[in-house]
C-alpha positions as a Markdown table, in Angstrom:
| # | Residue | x | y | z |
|---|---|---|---|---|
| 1 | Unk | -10.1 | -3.7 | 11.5 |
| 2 | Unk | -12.1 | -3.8 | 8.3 |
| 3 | Unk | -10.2 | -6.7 | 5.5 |
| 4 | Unk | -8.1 | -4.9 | 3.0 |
| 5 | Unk | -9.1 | -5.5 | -0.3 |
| 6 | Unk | -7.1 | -5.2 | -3.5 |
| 7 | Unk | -7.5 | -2.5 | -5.6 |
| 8 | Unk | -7.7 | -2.8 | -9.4 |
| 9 | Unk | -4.2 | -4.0 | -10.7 |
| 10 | Unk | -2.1 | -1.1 | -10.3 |
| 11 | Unk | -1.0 | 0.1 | -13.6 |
| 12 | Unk | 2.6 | -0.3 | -14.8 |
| 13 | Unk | 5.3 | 1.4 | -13.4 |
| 14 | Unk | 2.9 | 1.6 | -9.8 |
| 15 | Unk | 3.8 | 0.1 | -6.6 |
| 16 | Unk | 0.7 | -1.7 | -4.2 |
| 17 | Unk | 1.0 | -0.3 | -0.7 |
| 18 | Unk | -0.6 | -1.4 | 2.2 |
| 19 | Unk | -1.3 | 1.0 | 5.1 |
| 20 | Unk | -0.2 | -0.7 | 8.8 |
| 21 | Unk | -2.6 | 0.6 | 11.1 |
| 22 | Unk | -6.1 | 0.8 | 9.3 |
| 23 | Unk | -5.5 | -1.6 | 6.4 |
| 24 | Unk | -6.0 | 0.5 | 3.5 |
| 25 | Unk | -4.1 | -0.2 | 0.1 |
| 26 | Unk | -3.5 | 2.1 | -2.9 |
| 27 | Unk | -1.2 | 2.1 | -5.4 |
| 28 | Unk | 1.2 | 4.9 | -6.4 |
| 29 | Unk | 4.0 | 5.8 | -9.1 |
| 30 | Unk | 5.4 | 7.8 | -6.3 |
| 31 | Unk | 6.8 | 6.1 | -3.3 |
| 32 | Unk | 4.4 | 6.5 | -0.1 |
| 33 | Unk | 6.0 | 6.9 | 3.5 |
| 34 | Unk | 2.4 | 7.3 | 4.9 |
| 35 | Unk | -0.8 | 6.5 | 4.9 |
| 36 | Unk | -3.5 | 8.4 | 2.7 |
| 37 | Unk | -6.4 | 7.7 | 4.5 |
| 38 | Unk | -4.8 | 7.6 | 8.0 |
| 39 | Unk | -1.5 | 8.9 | 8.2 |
| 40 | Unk | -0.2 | 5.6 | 9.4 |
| 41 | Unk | 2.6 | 3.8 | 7.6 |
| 42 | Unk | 2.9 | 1.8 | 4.9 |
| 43 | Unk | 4.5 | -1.2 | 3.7 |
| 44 | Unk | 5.6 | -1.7 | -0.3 |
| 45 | Unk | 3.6 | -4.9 | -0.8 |
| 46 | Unk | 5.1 | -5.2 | -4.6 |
| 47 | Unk | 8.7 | -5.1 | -3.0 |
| 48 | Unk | 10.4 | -8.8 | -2.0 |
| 49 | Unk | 10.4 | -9.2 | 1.6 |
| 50 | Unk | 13.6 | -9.8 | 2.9 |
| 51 | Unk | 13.4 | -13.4 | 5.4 |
């Protein structure tokens, strides 16, 4: 699997989302359920994670 990297800051208001299965991140103003590269799923990397 290729190392994810970071896109530009996401702008304000945009979440950073990381894709599960092929690693890919984007940001979004919407919130993302799936992958836009893959179709995979995604994780809210901006969100806390809960322990």
């Amino acid at each position: 699997m290729p190392t994810p990297t970071d896109p530009a800051p996401c702008a304000e208001g945009e979440d950073l989302y990381e894709c599960l299965d092929c690693g890919a991140r984007c940001c979004s103003a919407e919130r993302l359920t799936s992958c836009p590269d893959c179709d995979g799923r995604v994780e809210n990397l901006t969100e806390p994670r809960s322990e």
